[in-house]
C-alpha positions as CSV (number, residue, x, y, z in Angstrom):
1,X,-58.5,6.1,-46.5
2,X,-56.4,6.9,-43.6
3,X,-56.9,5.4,-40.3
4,X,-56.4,7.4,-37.5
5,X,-54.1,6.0,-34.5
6,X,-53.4,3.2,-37.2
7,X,-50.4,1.3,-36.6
8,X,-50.1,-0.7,-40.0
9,X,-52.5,-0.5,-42.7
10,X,-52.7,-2.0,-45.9
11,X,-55.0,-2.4,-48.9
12,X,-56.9,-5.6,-46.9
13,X,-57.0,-3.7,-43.6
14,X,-55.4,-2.1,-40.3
15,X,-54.1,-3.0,-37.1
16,X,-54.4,0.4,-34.2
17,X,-52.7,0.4,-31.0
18,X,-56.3,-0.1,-29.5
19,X,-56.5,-3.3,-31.5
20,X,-53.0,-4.8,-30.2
21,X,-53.9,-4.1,-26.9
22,X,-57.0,-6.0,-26.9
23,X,-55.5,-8.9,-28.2
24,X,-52.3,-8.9,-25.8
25,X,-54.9,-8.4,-22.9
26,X,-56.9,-11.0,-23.7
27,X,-54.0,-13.5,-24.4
28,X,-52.6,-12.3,-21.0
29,X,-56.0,-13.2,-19.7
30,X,-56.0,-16.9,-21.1
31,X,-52.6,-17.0,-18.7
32,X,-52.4,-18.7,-15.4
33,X,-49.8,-16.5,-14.4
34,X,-49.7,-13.7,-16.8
35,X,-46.3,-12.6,-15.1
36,X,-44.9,-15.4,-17.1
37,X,-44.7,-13.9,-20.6
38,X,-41.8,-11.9,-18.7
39,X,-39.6,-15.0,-18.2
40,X,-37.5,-15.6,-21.2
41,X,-37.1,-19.4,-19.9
42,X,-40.8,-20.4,-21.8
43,X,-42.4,-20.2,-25.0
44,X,-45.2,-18.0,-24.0
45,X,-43.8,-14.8,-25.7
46,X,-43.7,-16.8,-29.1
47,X,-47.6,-17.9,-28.2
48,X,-48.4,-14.1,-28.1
49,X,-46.9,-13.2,-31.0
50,X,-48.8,-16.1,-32.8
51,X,-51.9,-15.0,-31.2
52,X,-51.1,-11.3,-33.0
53,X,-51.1,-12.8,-35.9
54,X,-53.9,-14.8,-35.8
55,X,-56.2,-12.0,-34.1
56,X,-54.2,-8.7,-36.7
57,X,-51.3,-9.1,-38.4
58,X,-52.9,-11.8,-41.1
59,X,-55.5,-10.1,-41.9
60,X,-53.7,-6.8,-43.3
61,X,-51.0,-9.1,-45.1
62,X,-51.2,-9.5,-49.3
63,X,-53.2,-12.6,-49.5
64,X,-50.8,-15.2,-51.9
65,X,-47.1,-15.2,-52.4
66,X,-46.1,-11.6,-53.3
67,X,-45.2,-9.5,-50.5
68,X,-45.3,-6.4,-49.4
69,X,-42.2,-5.5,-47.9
70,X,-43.0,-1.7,-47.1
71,X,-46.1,-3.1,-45.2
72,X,-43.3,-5.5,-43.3
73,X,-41.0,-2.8,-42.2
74,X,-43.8,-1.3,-40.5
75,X,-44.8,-4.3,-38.4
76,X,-41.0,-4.9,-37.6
77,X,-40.6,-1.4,-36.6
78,X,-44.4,-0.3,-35.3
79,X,-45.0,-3.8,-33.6
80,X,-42.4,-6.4,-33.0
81,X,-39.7,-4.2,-31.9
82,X,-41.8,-2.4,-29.3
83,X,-43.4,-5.9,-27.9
84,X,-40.0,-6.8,-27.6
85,X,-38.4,-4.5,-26.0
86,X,-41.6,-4.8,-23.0
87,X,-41.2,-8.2,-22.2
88,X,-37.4,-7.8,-22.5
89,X,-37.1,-10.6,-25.7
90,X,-33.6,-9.9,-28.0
91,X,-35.7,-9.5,-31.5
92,X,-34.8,-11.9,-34.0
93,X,-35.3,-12.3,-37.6
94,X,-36.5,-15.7,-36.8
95,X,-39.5,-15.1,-34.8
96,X,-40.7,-11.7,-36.8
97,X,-41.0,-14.3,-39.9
98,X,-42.3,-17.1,-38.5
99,X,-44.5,-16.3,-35.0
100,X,-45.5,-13.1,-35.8
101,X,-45.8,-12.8,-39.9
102,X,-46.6,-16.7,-40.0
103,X,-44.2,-16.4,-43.4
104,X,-41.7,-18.7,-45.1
105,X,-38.2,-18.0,-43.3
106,X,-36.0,-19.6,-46.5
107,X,-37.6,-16.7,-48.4
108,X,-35.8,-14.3,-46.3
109,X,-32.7,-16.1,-46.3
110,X,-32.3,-16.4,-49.9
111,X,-33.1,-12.4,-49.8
112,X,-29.9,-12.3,-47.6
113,X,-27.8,-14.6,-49.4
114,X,-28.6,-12.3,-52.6
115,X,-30.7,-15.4,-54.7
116,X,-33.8,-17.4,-54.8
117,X,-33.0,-20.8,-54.2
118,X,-36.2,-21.2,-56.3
119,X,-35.3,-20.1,-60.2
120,X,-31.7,-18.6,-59.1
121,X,-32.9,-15.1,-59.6
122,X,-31.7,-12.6,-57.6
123,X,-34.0,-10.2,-55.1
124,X,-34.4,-6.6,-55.3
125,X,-32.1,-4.7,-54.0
126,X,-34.8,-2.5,-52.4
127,X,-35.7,-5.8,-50.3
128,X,-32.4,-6.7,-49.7
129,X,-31.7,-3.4,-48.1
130,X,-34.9,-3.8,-46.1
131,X,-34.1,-7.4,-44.5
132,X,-30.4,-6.1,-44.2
133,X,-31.8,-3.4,-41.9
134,X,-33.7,-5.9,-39.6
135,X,-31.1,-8.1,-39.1
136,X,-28.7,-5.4,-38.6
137,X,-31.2,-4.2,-35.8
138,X,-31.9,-7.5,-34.2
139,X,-27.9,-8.3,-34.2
140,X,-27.3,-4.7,-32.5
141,X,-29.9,-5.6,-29.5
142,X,-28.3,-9.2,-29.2
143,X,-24.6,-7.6,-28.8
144,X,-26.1,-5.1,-26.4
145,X,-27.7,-8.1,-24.6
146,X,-24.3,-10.0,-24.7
147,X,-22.5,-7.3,-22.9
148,X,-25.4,-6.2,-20.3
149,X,-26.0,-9.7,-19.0
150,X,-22.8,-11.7,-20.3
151,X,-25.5,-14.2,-21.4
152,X,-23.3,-17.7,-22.6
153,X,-26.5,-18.3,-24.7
154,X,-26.7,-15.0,-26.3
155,X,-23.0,-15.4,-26.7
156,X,-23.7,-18.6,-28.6
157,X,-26.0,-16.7,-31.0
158,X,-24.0,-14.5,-32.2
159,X,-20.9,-17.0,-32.6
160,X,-23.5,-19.1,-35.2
161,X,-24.1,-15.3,-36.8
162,X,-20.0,-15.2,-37.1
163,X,-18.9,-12.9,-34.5
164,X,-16.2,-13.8,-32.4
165,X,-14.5,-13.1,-28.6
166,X,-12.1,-12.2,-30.0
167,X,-10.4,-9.5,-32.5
168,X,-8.8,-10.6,-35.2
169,X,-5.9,-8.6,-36.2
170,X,-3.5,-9.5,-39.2
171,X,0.1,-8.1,-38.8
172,X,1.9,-7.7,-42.4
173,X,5.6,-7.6,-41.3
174,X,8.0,-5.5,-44.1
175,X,11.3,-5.8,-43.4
176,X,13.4,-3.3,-44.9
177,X,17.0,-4.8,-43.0
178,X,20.1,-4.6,-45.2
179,X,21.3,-7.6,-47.1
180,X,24.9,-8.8,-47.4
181,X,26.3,-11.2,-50.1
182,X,29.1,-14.1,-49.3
183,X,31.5,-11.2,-50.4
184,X,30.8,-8.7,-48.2
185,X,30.4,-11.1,-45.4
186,X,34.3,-12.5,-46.3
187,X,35.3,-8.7,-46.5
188,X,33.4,-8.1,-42.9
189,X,35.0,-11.0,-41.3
190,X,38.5,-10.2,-42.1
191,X,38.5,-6.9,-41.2
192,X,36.9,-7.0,-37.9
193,X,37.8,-9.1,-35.2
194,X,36.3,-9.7,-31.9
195,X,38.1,-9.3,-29.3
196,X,38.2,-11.6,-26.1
197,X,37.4,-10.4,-22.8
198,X,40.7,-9.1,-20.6
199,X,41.8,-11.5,-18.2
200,X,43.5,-11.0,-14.9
């Protein structure tokens, strides 16, 4: 059945845009100063997106350890991204999995790395190309961050993702100068002399 207005929806359920709303306003209402979820210097952002979880986001995930990584997409790109982007957070990989999916983060990182640390297996490349896409989103808003606010800590970030100041350029150098053998260098120096500068 479809849901109308549905955000998300799964086999075990559906999260609206009504729905999220009443659970941002009533974690904003447990606030003492609900103006605080704005400041990036606390950890009340990563409380609201625990509080999704607990009040939506758990209740439409596959119950045990299979999941379903179509459903995930959509809460990356329907939810977390959006929430993000209005209290000005970077998204990150990190707090999709773990505050707002309440998942296992090594799972995603041995999707990244290409095998399960588990049985050595290796994921799906369907998957792969799904958590590729995140990350490639979330490193696009930190760069874009990086540059708007020449943030040292967001600078930081993406140095432990590998990026760099700098550009690094490699210069292959061909030389194609002539070469003389001890021959032609006795036959040079015999028949040209130098001559020294004219005196007065």
């Amino acid at each position: 059945m479809e849901v109308v207005n549905a955000l998300v929806q799964s086999e075990r359920g559906f999260i609206t845009e009504y729905d999220l709303e009443n659970t941002i306003q009533n974690y904003t209402n447990k606030l003492e100063h609900p103006e605080d979820l704005y400041n990036i210097k606390n950890m009340l952002f990563y409380g609201l997106l625990r509080e999704i979880y607990n009040q939506n986001i758990q209740y439409v995930l596959p119950e045990g350890p299979k999941h379903n990584y179509n459903l995930l997409d959509a809460i990356f790109y329907k939810i977390y991204i959006p929430i993000c982007y209005h209290y000005g957070r970077v998204p990150s990989i990190h707090s999709f999995i773990i505050h707002l999916c309440g998942l296992d983060l090594n799972v995603f990182y041995d999707i990244r790395t290409g095998v399960y640390r588990a049985n050595d297996t290796k994921p799906n490349p369907a998957t792969a190309a799904l958590v590729a896409k995140w990350e490639t989103a979330c490193n696009g808003d930190l760069i874009e961050y990086v540059v708007h606010s020449n943030s040292i800590g967001g600078m930081f970030r993406l140095k432990t993702k590998g990026f760099s100041e700098e550009q690094r350029i490699s210069v292959n150098v061909a030389s194609a100068a002539p070469t003389l053998d001890t021959a032609q260098l006795g036959t040079l120096a015999q028949s040209e002399y130098l001559l020294p500068p004219e005196t007065e």
